[in-house]
OpenMM code with the backbone's topology and positions (N, CA, C; nanometers):
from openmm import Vec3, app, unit

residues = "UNK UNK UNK UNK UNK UNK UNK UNK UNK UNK UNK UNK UNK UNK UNK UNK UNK UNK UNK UNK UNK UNK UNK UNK UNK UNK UNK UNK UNK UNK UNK UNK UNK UNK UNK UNK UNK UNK UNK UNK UNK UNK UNK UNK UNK UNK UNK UNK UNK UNK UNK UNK UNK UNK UNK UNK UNK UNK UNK UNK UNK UNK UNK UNK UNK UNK UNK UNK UNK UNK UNK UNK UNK UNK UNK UNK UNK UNK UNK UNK UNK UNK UNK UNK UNK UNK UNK UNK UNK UNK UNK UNK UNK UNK UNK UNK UNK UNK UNK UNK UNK UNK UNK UNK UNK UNK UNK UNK UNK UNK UNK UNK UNK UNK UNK UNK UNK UNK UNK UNK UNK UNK UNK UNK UNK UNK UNK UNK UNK UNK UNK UNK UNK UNK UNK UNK UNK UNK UNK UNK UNK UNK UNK UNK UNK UNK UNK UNK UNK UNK UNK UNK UNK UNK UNK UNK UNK UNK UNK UNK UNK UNK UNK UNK UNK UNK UNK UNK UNK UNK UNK UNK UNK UNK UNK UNK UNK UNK UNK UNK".split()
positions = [
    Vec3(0.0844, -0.1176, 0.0000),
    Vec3(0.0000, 0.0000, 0.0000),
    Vec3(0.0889, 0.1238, 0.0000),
    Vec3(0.0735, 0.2256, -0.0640),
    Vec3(0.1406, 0.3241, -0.1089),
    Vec3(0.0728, 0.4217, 0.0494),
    Vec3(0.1608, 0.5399, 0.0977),
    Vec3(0.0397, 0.5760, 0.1913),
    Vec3(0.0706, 0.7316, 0.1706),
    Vec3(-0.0067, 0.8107, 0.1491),
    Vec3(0.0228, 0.9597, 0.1516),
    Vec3(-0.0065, 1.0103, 0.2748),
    Vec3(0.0820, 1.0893, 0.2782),
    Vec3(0.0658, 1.1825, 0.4224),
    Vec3(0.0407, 1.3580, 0.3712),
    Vec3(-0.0686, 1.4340, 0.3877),
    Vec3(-0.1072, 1.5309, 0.3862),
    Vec3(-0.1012, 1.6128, 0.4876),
    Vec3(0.0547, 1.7428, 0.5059),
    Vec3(0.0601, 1.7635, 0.6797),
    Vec3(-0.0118, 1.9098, 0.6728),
    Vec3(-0.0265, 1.9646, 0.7844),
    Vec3(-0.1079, 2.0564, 0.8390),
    Vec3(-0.2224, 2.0583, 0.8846),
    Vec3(-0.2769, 2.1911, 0.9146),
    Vec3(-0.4314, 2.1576, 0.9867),
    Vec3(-0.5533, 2.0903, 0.9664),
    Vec3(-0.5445, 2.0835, 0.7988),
    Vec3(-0.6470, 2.0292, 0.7446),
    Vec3(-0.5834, 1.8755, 0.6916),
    Vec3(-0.4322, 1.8677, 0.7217),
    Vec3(-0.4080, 1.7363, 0.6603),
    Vec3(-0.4533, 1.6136, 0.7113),
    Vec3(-0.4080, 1.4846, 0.7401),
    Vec3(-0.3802, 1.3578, 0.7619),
    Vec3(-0.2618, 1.3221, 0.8712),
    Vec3(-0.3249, 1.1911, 0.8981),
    Vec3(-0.1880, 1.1593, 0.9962),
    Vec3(-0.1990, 0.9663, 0.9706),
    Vec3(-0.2164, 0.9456, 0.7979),
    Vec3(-0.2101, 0.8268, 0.7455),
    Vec3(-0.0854, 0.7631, 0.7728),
    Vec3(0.0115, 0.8365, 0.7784),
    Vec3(0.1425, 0.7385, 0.7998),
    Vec3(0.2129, 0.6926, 0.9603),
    Vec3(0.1407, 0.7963, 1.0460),
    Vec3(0.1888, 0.8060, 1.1500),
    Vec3(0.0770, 0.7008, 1.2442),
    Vec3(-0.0334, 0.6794, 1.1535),
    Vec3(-0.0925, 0.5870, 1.2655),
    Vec3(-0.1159, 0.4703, 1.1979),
    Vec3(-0.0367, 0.4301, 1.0536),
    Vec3(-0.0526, 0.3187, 0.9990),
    Vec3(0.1056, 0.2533, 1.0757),
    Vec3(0.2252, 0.3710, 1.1236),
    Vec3(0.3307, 0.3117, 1.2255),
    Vec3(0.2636, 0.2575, 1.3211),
    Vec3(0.1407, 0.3737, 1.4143),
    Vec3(0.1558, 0.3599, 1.5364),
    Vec3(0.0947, 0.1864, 1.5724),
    Vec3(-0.0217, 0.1726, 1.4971),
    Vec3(-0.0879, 0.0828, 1.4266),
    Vec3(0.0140, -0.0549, 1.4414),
    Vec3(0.0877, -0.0463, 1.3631),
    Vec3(0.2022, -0.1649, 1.3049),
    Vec3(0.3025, -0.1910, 1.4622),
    Vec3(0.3167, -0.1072, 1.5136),
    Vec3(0.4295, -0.1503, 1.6703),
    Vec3(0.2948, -0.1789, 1.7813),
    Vec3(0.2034, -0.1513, 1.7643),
    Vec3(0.0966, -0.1624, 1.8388),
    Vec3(0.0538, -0.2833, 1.7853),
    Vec3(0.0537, -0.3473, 1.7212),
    Vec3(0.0455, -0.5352, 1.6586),
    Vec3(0.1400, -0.6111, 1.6704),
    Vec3(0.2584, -0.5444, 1.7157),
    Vec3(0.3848, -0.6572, 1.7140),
    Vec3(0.3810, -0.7133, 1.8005),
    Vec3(0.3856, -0.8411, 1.7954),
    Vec3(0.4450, -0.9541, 1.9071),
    Vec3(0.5322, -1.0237, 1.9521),
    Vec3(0.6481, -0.9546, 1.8232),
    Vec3(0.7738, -1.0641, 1.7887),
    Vec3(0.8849, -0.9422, 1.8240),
    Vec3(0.8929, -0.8542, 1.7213),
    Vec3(1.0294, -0.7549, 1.6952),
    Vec3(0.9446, -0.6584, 1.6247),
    Vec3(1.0324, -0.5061, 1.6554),
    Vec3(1.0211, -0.3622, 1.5820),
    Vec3(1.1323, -0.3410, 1.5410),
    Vec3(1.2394, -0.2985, 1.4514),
    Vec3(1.3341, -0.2648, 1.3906),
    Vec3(1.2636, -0.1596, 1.3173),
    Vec3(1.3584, -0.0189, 1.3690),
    Vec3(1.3121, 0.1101, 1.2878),
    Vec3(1.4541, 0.1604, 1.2784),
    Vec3(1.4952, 0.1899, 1.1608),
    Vec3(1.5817, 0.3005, 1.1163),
    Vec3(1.5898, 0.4024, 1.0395),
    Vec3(1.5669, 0.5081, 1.0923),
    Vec3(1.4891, 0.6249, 1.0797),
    Vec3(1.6315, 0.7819, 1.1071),
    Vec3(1.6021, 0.8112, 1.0071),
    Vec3(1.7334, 0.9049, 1.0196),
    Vec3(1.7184, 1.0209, 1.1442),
    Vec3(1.5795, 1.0416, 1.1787),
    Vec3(1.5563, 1.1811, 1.3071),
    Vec3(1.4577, 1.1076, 1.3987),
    Vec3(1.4589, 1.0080, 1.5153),
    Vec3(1.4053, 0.9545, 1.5634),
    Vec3(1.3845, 1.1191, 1.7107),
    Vec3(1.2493, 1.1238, 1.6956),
    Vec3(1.2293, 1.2505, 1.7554),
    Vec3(1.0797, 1.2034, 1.8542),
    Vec3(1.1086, 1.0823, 1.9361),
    Vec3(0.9713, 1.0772, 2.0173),
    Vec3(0.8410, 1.1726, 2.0476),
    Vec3(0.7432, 1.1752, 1.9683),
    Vec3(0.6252, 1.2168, 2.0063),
    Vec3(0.5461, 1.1396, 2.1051),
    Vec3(0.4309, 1.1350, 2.2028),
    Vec3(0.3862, 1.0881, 2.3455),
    Vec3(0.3516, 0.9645, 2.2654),
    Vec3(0.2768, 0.9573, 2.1597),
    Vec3(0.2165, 0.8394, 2.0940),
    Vec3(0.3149, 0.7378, 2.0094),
    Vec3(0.4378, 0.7774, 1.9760),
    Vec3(0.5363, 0.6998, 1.9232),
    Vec3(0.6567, 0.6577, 2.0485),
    Vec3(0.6635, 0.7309, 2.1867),
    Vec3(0.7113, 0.6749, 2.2977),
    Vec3(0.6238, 0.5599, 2.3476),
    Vec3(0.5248, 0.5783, 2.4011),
    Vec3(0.4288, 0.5048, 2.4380),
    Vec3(0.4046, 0.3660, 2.3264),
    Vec3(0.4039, 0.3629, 2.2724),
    Vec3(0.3380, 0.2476, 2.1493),
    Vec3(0.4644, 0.1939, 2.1074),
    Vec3(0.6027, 0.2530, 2.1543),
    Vec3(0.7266, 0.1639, 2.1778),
    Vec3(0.7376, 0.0984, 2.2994),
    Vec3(0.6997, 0.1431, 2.4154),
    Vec3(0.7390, 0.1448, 2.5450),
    Vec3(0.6223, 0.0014, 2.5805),
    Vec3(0.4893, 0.0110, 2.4807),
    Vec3(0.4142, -0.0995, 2.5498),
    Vec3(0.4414, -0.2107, 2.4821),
    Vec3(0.4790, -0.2212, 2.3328),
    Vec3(0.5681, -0.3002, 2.2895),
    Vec3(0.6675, -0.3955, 2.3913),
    Vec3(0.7475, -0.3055, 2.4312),
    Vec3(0.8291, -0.3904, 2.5387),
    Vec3(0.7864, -0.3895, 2.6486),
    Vec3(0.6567, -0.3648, 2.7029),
    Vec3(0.6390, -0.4464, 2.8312),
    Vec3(0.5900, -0.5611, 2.7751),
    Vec3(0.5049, -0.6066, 2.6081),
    Vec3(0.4561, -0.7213, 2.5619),
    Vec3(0.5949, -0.7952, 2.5705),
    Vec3(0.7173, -0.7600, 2.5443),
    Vec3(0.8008, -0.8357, 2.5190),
    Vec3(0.8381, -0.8540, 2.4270),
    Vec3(0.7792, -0.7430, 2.3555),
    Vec3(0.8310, -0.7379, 2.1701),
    Vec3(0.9904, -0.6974, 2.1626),
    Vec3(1.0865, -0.7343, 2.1108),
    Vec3(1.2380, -0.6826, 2.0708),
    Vec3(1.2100, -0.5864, 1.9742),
    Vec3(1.2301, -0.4888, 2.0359),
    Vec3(1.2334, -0.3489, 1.9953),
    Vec3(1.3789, -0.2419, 1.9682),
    Vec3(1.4137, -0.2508, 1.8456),
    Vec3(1.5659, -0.2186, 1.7793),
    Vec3(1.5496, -0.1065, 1.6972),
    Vec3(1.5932, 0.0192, 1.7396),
    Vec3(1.6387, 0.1603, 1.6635),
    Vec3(1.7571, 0.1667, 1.6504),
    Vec3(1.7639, 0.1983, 1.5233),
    Vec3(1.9012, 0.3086, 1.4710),
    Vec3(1.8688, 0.4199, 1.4379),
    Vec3(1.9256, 0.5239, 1.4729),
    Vec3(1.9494, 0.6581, 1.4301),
    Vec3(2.0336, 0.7219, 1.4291),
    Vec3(2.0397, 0.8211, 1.3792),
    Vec3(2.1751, 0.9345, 1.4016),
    Vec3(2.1868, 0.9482, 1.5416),
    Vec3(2.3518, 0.9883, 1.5525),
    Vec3(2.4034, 1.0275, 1.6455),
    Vec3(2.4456, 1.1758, 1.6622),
    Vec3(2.5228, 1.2353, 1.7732),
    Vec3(2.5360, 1.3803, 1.7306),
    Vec3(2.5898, 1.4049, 1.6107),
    Vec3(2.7111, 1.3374, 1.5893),
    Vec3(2.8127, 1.3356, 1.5295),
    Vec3(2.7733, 1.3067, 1.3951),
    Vec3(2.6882, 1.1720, 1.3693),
    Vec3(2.6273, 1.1514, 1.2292),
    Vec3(2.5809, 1.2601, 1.1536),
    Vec3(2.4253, 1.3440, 1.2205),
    Vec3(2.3412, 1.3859, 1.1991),
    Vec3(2.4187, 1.4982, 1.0731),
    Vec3(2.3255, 1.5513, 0.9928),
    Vec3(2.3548, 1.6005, 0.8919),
    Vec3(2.3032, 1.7977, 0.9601),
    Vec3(2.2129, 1.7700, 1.0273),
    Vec3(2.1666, 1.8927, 1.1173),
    Vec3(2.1619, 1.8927, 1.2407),
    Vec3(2.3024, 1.9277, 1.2832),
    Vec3(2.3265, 1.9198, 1.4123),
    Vec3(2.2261, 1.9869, 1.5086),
    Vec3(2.1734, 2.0569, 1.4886),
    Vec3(2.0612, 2.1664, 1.5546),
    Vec3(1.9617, 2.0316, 1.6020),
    Vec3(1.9227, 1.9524, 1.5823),
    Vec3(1.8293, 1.8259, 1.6273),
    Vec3(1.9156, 1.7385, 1.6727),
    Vec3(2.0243, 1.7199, 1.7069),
    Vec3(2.1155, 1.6157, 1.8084),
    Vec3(2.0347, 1.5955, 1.9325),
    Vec3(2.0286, 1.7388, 1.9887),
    Vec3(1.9587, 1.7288, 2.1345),
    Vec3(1.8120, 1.6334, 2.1335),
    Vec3(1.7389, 1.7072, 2.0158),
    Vec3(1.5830, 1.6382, 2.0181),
    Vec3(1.5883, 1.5093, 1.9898),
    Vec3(1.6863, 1.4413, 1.8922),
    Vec3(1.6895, 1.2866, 1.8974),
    Vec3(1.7496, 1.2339, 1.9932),
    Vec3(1.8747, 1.2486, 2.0595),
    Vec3(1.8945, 1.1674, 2.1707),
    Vec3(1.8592, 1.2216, 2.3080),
    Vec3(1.7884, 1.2969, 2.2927),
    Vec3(1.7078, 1.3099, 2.4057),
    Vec3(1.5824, 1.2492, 2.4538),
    Vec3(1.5445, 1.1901, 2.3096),
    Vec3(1.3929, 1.0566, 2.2923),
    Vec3(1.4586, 0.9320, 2.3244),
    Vec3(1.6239, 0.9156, 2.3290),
    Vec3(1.6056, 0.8081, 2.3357),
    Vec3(1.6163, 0.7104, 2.4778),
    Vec3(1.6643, 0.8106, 2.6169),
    Vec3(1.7104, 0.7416, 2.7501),
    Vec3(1.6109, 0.6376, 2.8053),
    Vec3(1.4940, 0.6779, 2.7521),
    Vec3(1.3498, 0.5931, 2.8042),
    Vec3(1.3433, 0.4653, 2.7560),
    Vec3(1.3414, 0.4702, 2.5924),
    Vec3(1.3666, 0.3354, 2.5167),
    Vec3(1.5198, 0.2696, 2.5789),
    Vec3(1.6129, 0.3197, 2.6102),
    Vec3(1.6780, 0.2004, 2.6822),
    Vec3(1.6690, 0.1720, 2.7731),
    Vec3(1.6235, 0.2461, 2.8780),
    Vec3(1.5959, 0.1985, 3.0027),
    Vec3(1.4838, 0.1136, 3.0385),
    Vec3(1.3935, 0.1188, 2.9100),
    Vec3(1.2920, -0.0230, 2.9220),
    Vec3(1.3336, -0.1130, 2.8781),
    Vec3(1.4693, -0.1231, 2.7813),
    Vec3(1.5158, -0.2315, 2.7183),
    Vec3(1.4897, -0.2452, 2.5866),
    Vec3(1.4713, -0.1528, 2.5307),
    Vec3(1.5050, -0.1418, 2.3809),
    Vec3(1.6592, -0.1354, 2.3035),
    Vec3(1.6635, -0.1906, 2.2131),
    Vec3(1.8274, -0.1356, 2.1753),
    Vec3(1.8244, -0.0553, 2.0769),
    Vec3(1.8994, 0.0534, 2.1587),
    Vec3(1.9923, 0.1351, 2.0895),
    Vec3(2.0575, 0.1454, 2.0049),
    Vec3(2.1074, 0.2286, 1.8778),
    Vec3(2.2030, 0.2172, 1.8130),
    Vec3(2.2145, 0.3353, 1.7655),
    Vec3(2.3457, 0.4035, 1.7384),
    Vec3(2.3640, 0.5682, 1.6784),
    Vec3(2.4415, 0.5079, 1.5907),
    Vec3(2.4198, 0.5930, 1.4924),
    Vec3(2.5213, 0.6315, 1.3990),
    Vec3(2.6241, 0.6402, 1.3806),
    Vec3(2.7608, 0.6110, 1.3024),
    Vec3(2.9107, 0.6445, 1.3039),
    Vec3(2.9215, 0.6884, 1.1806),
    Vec3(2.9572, 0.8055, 1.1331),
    Vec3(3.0559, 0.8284, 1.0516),
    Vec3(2.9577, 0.8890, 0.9884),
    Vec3(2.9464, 0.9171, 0.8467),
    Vec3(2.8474, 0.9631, 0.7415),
    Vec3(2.6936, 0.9822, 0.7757),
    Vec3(2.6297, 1.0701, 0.7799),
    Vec3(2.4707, 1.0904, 0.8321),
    Vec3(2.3679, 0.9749, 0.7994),
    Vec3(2.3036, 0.9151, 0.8196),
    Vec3(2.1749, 0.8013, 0.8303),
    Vec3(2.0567, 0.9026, 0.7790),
    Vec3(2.0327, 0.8111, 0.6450),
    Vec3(1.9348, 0.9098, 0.6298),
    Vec3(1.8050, 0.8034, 0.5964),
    Vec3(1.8106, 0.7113, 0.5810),
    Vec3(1.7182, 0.5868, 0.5521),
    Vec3(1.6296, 0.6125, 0.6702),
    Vec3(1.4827, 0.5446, 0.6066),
    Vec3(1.3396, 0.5662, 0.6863),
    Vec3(1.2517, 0.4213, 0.6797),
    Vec3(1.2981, 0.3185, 0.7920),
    Vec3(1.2269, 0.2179, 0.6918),
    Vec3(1.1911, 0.1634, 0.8764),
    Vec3(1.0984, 0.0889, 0.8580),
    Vec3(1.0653, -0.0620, 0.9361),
    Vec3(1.0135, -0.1537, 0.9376),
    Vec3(1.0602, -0.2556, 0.9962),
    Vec3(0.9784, -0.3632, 0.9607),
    Vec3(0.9545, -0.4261, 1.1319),
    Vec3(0.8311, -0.5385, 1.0983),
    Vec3(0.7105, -0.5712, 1.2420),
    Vec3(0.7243, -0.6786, 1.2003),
    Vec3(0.7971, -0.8077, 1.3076),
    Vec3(0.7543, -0.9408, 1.3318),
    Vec3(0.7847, -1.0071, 1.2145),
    Vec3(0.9208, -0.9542, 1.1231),
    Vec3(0.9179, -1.0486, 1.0030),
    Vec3(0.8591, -1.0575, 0.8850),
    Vec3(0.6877, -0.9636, 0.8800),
    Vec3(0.6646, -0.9392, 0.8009),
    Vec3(0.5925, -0.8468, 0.7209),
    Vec3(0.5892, -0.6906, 0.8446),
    Vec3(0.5469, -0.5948, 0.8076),
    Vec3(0.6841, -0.5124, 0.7395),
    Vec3(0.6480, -0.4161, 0.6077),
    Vec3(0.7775, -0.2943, 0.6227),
    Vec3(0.6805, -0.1912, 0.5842),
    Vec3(0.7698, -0.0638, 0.6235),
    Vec3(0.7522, 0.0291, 0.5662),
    Vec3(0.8386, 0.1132, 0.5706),
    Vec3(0.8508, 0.1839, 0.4041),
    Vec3(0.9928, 0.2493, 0.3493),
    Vec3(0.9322, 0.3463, 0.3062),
    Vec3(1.0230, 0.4199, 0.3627),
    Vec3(0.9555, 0.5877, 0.2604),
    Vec3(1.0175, 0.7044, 0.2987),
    Vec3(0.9962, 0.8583, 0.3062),
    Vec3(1.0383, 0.9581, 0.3379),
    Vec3(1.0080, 0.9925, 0.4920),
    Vec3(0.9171, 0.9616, 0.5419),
    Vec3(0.8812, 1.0209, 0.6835),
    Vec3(0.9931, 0.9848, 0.8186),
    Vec3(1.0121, 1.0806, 0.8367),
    Vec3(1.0722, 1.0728, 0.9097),
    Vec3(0.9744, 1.1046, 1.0721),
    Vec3(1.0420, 1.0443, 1.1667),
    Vec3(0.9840, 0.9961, 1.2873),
    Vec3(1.0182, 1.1178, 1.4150),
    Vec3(0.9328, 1.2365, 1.2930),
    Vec3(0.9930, 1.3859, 1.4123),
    Vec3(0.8229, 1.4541, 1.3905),
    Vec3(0.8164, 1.5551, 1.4752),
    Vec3(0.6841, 1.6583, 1.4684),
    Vec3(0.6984, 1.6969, 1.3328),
    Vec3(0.8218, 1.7645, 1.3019),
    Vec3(0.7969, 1.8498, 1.1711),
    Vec3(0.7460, 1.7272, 1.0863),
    Vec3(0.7942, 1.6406, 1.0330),
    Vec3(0.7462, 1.5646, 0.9434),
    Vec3(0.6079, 1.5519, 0.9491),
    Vec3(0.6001, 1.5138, 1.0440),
    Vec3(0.4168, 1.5090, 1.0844),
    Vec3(0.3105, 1.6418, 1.0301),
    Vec3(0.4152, 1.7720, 1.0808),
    Vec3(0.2839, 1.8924, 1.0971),
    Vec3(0.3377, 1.9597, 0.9697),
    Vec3(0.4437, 1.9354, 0.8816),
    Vec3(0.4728, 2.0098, 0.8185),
    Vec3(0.5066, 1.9546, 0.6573),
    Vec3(0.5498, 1.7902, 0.6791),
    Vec3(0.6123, 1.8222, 0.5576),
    Vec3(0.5203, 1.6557, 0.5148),
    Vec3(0.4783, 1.6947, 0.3695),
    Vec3(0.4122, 1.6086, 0.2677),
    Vec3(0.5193, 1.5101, 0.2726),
    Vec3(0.4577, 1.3809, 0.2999),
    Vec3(0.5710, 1.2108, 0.3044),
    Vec3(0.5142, 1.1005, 0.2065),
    Vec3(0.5734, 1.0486, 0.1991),
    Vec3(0.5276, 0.8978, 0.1822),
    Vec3(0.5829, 0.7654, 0.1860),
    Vec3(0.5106, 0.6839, 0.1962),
    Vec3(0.5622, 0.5251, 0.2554),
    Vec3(0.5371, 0.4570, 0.1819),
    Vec3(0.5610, 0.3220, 0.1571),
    Vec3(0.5224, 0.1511, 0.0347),
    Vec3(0.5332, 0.1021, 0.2361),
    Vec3(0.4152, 0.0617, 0.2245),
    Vec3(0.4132, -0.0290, 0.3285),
    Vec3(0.3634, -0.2189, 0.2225),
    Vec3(0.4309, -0.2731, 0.3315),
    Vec3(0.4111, -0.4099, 0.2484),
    Vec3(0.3869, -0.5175, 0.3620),
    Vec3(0.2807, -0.6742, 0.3374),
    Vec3(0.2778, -0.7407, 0.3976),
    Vec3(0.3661, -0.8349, 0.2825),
    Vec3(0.4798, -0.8820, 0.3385),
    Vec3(0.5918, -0.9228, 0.3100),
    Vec3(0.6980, -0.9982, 0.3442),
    Vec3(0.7437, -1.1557, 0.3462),
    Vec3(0.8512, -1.1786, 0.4322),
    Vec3(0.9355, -1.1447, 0.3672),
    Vec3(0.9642, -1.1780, 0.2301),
    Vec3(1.0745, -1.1624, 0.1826),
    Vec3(1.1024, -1.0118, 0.1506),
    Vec3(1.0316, -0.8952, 0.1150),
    Vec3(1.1004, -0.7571, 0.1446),
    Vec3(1.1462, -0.7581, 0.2984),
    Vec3(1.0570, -0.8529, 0.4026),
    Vec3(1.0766, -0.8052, 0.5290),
    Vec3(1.2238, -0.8594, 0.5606),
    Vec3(1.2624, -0.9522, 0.5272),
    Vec3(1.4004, -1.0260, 0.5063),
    Vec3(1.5089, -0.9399, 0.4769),
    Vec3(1.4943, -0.8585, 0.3241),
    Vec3(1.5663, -0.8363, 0.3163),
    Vec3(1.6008, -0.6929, 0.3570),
    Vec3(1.4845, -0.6321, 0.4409),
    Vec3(1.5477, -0.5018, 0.4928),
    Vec3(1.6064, -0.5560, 0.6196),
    Vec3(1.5390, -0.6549, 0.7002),
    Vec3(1.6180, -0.6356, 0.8395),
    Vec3(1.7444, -0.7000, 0.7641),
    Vec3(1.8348, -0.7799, 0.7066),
    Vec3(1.9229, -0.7472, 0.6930),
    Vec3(2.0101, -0.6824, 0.6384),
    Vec3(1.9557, -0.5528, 0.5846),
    Vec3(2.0393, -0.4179, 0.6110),
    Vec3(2.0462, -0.3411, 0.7055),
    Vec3(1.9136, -0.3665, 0.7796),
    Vec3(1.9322, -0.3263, 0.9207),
    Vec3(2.0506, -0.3590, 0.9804),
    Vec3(2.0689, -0.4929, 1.0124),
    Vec3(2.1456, -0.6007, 1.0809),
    Vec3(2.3144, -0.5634, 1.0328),
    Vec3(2.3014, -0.5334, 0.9140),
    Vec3(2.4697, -0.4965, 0.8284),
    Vec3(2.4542, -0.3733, 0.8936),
    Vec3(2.3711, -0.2582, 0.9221),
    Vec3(2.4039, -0.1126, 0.9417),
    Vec3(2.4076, -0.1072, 1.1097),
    Vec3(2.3624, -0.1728, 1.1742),
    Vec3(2.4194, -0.1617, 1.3207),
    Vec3(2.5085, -0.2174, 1.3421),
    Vec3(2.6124, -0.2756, 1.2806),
    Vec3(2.6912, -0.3384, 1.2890),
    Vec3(2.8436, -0.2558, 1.2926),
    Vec3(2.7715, -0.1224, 1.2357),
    Vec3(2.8464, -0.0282, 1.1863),
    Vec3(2.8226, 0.1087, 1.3373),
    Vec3(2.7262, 0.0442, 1.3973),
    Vec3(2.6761, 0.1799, 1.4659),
    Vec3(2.7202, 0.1346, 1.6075),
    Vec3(2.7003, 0.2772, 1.7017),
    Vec3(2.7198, 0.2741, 1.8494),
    Vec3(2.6310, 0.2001, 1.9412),
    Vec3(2.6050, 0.0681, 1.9840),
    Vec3(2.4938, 0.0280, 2.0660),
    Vec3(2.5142, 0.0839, 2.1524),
    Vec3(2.3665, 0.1496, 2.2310),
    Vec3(2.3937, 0.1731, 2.3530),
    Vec3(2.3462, 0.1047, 2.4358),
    Vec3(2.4304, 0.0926, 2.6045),
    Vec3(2.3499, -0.0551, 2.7130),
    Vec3(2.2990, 0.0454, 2.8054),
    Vec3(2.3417, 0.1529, 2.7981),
    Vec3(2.2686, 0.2425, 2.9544),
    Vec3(2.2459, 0.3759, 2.9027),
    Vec3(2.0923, 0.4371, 2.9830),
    Vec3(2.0781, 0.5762, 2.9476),
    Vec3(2.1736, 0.7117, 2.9848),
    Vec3(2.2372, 0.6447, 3.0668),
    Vec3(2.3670, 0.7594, 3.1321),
    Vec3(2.4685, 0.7409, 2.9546),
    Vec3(2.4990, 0.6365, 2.8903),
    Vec3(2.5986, 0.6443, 2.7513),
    Vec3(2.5383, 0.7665, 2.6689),
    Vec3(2.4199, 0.8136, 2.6941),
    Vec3(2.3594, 0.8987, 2.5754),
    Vec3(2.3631, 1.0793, 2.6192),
    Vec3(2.4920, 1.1188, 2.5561),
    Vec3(2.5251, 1.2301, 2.6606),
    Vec3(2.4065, 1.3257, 2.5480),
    Vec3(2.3640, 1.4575, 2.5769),
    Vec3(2.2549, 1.5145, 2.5185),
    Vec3(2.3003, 1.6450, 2.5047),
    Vec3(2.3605, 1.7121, 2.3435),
    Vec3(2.3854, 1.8129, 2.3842),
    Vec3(2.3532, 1.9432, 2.4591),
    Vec3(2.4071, 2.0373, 2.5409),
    Vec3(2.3209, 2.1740, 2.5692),
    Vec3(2.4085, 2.2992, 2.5280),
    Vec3(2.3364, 2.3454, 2.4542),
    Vec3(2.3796, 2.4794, 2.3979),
    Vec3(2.1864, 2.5519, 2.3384),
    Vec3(2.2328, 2.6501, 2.3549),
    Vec3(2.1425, 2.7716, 2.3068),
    Vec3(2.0743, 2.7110, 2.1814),
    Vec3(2.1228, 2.6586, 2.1106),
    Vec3(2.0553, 2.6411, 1.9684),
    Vec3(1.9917, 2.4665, 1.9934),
    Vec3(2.0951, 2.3845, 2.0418),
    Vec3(2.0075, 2.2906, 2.0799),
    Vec3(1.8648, 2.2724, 2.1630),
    Vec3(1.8718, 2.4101, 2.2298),
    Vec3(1.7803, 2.4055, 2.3352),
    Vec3(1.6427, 2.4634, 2.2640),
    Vec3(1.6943, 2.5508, 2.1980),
    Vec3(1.5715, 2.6008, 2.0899),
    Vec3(1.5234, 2.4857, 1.9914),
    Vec3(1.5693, 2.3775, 1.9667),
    Vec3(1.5813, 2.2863, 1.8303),
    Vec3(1.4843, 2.1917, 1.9540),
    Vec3(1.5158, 2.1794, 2.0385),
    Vec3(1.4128, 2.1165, 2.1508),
    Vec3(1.3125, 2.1953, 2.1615),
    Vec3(1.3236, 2.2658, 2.1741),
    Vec3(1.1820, 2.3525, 2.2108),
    Vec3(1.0989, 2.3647, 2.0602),
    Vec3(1.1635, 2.3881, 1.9721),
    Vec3(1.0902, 2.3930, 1.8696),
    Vec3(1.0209, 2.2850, 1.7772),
    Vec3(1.1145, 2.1603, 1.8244),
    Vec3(1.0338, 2.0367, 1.7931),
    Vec3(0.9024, 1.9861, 1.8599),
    Vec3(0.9369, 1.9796, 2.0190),
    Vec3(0.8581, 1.9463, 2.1196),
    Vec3(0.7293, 2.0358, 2.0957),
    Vec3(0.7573, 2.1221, 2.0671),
    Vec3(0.6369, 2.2608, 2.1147),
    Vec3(0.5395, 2.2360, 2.0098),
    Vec3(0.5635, 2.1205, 1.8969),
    Vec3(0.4272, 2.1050, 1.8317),
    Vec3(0.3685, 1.9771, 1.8383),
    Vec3(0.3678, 1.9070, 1.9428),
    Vec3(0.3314, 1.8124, 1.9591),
    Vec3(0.1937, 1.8209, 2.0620),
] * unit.nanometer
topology = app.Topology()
chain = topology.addChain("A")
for resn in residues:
    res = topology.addResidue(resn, chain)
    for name in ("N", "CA", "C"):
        topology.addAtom(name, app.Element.getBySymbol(name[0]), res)
C-alpha cells in the first residue's frame, strides 16, 4: 500500500498511525531506522508498550556526530534514555549521516519511505511510505538493518547517551517538542 501523508491543519496523519498501528500489533520484533528519531507521546508510548509485551524493539538513528543537522542532536537523543531503560536497543550512527526511513514488524510488516519519525514531518512536511505485507522484502530489509548496526554505536545504559546543551540545541528542543 502506497500511503500519503497530507501535513497541516487540514491534513492527515495516514502514515503516522498506519506506524503507530504496526508496533501496536507486534508480538515478535520492531526494527526502525529512521534518520531523526524525535519521540512524540504516541510513538514513545506504542514503543514502550511493545516492550512491556516483550516485543524486541531495535532503533538506529543518528548520532550527534552523524546527523547532517546538528541543531536536532539534542531532540533525537534526548527521545532516546526511556527506550533504553525499558530495554530497547539502541544504536547511533558512526561516521556519514543516516538518512534511511524504513521498518519492519515481526518479520513481516515494512515500511519504506520519506517520513521521518519527528513533529515536523508530521505537521509540516508532505511524506510517503510503500508499506508491504511481506517476508521476503521483510528479510531483506532487516538485513540491512542487521549490516548497518553493525556499523553503529549500541547503547546498554541511558547515562551512555550524553545530550547536547547549547542555546541552539535548546531552541531545536523547544521547537520540535512545542508542536506536539
Amino acid at each position: 500500500a502506497v500511503v500519503n501523508h497530507l501535513p497541516g491543519p487540514k491534513g492527515d496523519a495516514h502514515i503516522l498511525l498506519a506506524t503507530l498501528k504496526a508496533i501496536q500489533g507486534a508480538s515478535e520484533s520492531v526494527d526502525i531506522e529512521n534518520a531523526y528519531v524525535i519521540s512524540t507521546p504516541d510513538l514513545r508510548q506504542s514503543l514502550l508498550d511493545a516492550l512491556d509485551r516483550g516485543v524486541r524493539v531495535r532503533v538506529l538513528t543518528n548520532s550527534a556526530e552523524s546527523v547532517d543537522e546538528p541543531i536536532v542532536s539534542a531532540p533525537i537523543l534526548g527521545s532516546l534514555p526511556d527506550l533504553v531503560a525499558a530495554g530497547a536497543e539502541v544504536y547511533l550512527k558512526q561516521g556519514d549521516t543516516l538518512h534511511s526511513k524504513f521498518m519492519t514488524v515481526d518479520g513481516i510488516f515494512t515500511s519504506v519511505g520519506s517520513y521521518n519519525l519527528h513533529p515536523r514531518s508530521h505537521r509540516f512536511e508532505g511524506e510517503m511510505t510503500v508499506n508491504t505485507l511481506d517476508t521476503q522484502v521483510a528479510a531483506q530489509l532487516t538485513a540491512s538493518f542487521e549490516k548497518d548496526i553493525q556499523a553503529a554505536k549500541r547503547i546498554h545504559t541511558p547515562e551512555e547517551i550524553v545530550v547536547p546543551q547549547n542555546l541552539l540545541t535548546m531552541l531545536a528542543a523547544r521547537y520540535f517538542f512545542d508542536h506536539l
